[in-house]
N, C-alpha and C positions, 0 to 999 in steps of 0.2 A: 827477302824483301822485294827484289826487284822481281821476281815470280807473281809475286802478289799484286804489285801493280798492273802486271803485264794482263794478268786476270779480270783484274779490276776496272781496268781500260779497255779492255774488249768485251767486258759486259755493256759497258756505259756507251761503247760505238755500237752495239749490237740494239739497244733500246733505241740509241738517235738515229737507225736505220729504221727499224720499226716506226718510227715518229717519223717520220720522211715520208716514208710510203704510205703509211694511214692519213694523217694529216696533210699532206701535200700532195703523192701524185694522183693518189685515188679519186680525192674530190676534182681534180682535173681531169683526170683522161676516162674518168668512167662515166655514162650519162643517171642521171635521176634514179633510173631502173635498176641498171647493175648495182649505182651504190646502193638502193636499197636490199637490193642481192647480197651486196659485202656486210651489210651490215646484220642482218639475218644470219649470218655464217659466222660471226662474230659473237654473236650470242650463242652460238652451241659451242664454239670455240671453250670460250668460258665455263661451259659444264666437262671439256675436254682437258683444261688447266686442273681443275681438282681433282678428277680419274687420274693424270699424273701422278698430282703427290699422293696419294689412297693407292693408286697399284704400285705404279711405278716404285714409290719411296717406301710402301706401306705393305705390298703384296697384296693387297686387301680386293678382287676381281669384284668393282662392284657394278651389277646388272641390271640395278636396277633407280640409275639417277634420274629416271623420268617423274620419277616420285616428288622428288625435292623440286624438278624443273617445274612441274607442273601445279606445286603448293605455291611458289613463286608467281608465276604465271595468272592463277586464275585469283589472290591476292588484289593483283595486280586490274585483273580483267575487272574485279568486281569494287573494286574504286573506280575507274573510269566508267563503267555502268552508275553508277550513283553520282556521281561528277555531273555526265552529260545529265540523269533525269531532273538534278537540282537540290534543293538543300531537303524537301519533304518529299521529294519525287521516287519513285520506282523503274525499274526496267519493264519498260515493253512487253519484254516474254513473258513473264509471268501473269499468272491468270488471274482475271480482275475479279475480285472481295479476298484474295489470300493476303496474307498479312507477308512486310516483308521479313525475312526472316534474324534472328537477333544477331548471329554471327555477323551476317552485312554491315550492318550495322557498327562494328567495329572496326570497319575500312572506310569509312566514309571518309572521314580525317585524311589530308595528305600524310602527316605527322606517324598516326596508327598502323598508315596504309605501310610506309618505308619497314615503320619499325616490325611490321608484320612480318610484311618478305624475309628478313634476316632472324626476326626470330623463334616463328613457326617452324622452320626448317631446320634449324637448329636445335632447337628443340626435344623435336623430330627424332631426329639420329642421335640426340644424345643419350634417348631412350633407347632404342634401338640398339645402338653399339654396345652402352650396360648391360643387357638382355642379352646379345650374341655375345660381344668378347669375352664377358665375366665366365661364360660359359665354355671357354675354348673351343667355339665356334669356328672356322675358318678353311678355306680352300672351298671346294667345290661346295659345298653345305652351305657357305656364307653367300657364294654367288646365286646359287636354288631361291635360298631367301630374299637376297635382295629384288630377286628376277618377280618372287612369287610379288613381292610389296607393290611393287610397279603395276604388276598385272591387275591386284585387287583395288589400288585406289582408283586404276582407267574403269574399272568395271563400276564402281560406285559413281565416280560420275556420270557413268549412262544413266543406270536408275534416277538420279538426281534432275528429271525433266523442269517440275516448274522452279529449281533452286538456284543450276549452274547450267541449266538449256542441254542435259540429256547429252545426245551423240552429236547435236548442232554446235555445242559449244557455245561461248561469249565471243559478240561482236560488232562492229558497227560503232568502234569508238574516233568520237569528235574531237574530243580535247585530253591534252595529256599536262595533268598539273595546271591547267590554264591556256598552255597554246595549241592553236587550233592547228589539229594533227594532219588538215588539210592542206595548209599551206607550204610551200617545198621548204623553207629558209626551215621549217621548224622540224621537216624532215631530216633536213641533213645536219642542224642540232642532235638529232638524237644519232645520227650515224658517229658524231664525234662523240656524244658521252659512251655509245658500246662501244666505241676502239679507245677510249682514255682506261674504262673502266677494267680492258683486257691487259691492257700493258700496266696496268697499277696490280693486277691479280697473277701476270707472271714474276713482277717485280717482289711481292707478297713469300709468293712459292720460294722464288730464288734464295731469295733472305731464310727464311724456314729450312729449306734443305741446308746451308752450309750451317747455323745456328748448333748448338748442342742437340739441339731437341730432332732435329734432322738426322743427325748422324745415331739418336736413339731409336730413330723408327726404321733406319736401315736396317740398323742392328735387330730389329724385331724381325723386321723382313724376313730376312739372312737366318738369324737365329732365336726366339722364342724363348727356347726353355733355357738359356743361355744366359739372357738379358732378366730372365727371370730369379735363376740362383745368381746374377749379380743384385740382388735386392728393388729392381724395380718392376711394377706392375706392367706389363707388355698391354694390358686392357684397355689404360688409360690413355696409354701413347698411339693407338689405333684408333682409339674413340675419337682424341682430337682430330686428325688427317680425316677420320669420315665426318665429322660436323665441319669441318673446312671445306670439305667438296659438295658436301650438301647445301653451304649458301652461297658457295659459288654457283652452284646450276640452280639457285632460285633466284638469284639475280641475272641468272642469265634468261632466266623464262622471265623474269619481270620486265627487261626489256625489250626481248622476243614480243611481246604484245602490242606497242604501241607501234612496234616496228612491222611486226607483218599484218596486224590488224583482225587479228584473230586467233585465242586458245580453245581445242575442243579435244576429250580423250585420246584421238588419233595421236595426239604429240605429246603423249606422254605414259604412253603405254609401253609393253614389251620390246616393240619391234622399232622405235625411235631410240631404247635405252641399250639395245644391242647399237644401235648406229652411232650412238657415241663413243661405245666403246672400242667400234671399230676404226674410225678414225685415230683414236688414242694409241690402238696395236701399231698401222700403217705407218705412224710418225713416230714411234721411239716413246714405249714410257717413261724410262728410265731417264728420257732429255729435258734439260727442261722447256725447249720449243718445239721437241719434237709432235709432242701431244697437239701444238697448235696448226701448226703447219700443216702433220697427217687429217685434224680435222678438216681445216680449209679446206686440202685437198677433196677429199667425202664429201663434203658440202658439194663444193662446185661440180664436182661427175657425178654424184648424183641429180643435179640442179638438170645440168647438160643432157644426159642421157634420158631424164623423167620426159622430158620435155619431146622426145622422140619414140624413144621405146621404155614406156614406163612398168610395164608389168619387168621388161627386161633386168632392173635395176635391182631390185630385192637378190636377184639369185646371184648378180654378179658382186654385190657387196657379200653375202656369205661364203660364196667362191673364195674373193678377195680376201676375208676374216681367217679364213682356215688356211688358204696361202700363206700368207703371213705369221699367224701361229707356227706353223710347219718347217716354214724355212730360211724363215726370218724374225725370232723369235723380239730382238732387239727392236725391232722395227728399221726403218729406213735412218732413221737417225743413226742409228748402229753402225752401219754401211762405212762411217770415217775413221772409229776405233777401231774396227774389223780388219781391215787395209791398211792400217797402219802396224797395227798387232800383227797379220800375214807379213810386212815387209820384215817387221824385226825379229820374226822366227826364220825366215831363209836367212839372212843378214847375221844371226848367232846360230849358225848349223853346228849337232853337237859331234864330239870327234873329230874337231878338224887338224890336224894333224901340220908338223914345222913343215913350212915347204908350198901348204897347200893354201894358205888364207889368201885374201884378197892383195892385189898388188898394191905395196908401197906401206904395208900395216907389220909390223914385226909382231910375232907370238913370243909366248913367253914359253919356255921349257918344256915340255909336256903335251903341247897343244891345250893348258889350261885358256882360259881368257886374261883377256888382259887386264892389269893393273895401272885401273887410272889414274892420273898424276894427282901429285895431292892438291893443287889448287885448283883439278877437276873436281876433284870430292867435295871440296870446301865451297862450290861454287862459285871458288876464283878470289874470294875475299880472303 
C-alpha cells in the first residue's frame, strides 16, 4: 500500500511539474516566437505519446503516422479554408467555375469539422489494423507498410492541385473557430490548449498502461502466440494501441495548423513520419515521458540546426536513429534502470565467498545470500 502511494504521488508531482513549466515558466521567460516554437513541438510531441503506447507497449514499429497527422491536419486546414471564405464562399485556390467539392463540404461545420479529426483517423486504422493484424502481419512487414501508406497519401495530395493545393499545400488562415489567429492573446490560447491537450494524452497513456488492458498488450509484445493459446485475440489488442496513436497524431496535426499556419505534403510524408519516430527511439519508448521528452529534444536540434545548416540535419538525425537503435536500444530514458540494474549486479557478485563480502554485512554458510528478515519480506507490516 504504501508503494502505491509512493507511485501515486510521484505521478501526480511529476504532472504539477509539467503544469509548472508549460503553464507558468514558458509563457514567461520565452518571447511570442519561441512560444510559438514550443508549441509546434508540442503538437509532434503528441504523435510521439501514441508511438509510445503502439511500440513501446505494442511492439507495433509504426512508420508511417504522417498518414493520420496529416488526415487530422488538412480536416483541419479545410474548415478554416471555408471558415475565412464564409458561409457560401470558396478558397481562393481553387479554379473559378469548378465546383467545390462535396467532401468539403462536410467540414464546414465546427461540430463535423472536430468530429472529423477523431474519427476519420480512426476509422482509418481500424481498417487497416483488421487487414494487417488478422493476418499476422508484424515486425518489419508492418513497418514497410505503414512507411508505404505515408508515402502514397503524401503523393495523392500532390496530384490533388485544385482540391488540397497540390505540393503548396493549405494556407493563409485568419480565424480559428472564430478568433482571429492574428491576434497574440489568441495565439497563445492555442499554445495552452496543445500543452493541456498533451498532458491530458500522457495522462490517457499512463492509465492504459497500468489498466488490465496494458499489461495484455505487453503481453502481446513480449509474446504472441502465448496470449493467443491463452484464449484471447492478440489482433484486437493491437488494433486498439494503433487507432489510439492514430488520433492522437491527428489531433496533433489538427493543431499543428492553426499553430504554424500551414499543412502541405512535406509534413506528412515519409521523411517527417521517420522524424517522429526518431524522437520516440532517443527518449525511451518503453517510458512513458520518454517519448515526449526525446521528441522535444528532435524538435528543438532540429529547429536549431535547420536554421544554420539545413541540408546538415537530415543526415544527422539518421546518424542519430541508427546510434540509438545500436547502442541504446532503451533509448535515453533507459539510462536510470541501466545504472541502477549495473549497481545491483556488482553489489550481488556471484560466488562470494565467507570472509570476502562487504564490510559490516554477515553471510550466511556457503556464501549463499542472505536471508532477509521477515519483516523485510513482509514489508515491515
Amino acid at each position: 500500500m504504501t508503494r502505491r502511494w509512493a507511485g501515486s504521488a510521484s505521478v501526480l508531482s511529476g504532472y504539477l511539474v509539467a503544469a509548472v513549466i508549460l503553464f507558468g515558466a514558458a509563457p514567461v521567460l520565452l518571447s511570442d516566437f519561441r512560444l510559438r516554437l514550443l508549441a509546434q513541438f508540442l503538437c509532434v510531441a503528441m504523435v510521439a505519446v501514441g508511438i509510445g503506447l503502439a511500440w513501446g507497449s505494442g511492439g507495433m514499429l509504426t512508420l508511417g503516422q504522417g498518414l493520420f497527422f496529416g488526415l487530422g491536419a488538412y480536416i483541419m486546414a479545410i474548415h478554416l479554408q471555408l471558415s475565412d471564405a464564409g458561409p457560401a464562399g470558396r478558397p481562393a485556390f481553387m479554379v473559378t467555375g469548378s465546383g467545390l467539392p462535396w467532401w468539403w463540404e462536410l467540414f464546414r461545420n465546427p461540430v463535423t469539422a472536430v468530429l472529423g479529426i477523431i474519427a476519420v483517423p480512426a476509422l482509418l486504422a481500424l481498417l487497416l489494423g483488421l487487414g494487417v493484424f488478422r493476418r499476422r502481419v508484424k515486425g518489419a512487414y508492418f513497418a514497410i507498410l505503414s512507411q508505404a501508406s505515408a508515402a502514397a497519401f503524401a503523393l495523392l495530395l500532390i496530384s490533388q492541385q485544385n482540391t488540397v493545393g497540390g505540393s503548396n499545400g493549405l494556407s493563409n488562415f485568419r480565424q480559428f473557430f472564430g478568433f482571429a489567429l492574428s491576434d497574440p492573446v489568441n495565439r497563445r490560447m492555442l499554445y495552452f490548449i496543445a500543452a493541456g491537450v498533451l498532458i491530458a494524452m500522457v495522462a490517457a497513456v499512463h492509465q492504459l498502461r497500468r489498466s488490465r488492458y496494458g499489461e495484455l498488450l505487453t503481453a502481446v509484445r513480449d509474446g504472441e502466440e502465448r496470449v493467443r493459446f491463452l484464449g484471447y485475440d492478440p489482433a484486437l489488442v493491437k488494433v486498439l494501441a494503433y487507432v489510439v496513436a492514430a488520433v492522437f497524431a491527428a489531433v496533433g496535426g489538427a493543431l499543428f495548423v492553426p499553430i504554424v499556419g500551414i499543412i502541405s505534403p512535406s509534413n506528412v510524408g515519409v521523411v517527417p513520419s521517420i522524424g517522429f519516430l526518431i524522437g520516440v527511439a532517443v527518449g525511451g519508448r518503453a517510458t512513458l515521458l520518454g517519448p515526449v521528452l526525446g521528441s522535444l529534444a528532435v524538435s528543438y536540434a532540429g529547429s536549431t540546426l535547420s536554421e544554420n545548416v539545413e541540408s546538415l540535419w537530415i543526415y544527422l538525425q539518421g546518424l542519430l536513429f541508427v546510434l540509438v537503435v545500436a547502442f541504446l536500444p532503451g533509448g535515453i530514458g533507459s539510462l536510470g534502470a541501466a545504472l541502477r540494474g549495473r549497481r545491483r549486479a556488482v553489489g550481488d557478485v556471484p560466488g562470494r565467498s565467507a570472509g570476502h563480502g562487504p564490510p559490516g554485512r554477515p553471510l550466511v554458510d556457503g556464501g549463499g545470500p542472505e536471508r532477509a528478515p521477515a519483516g523485510a519480506r513482509s514489508g515491515g507490516v
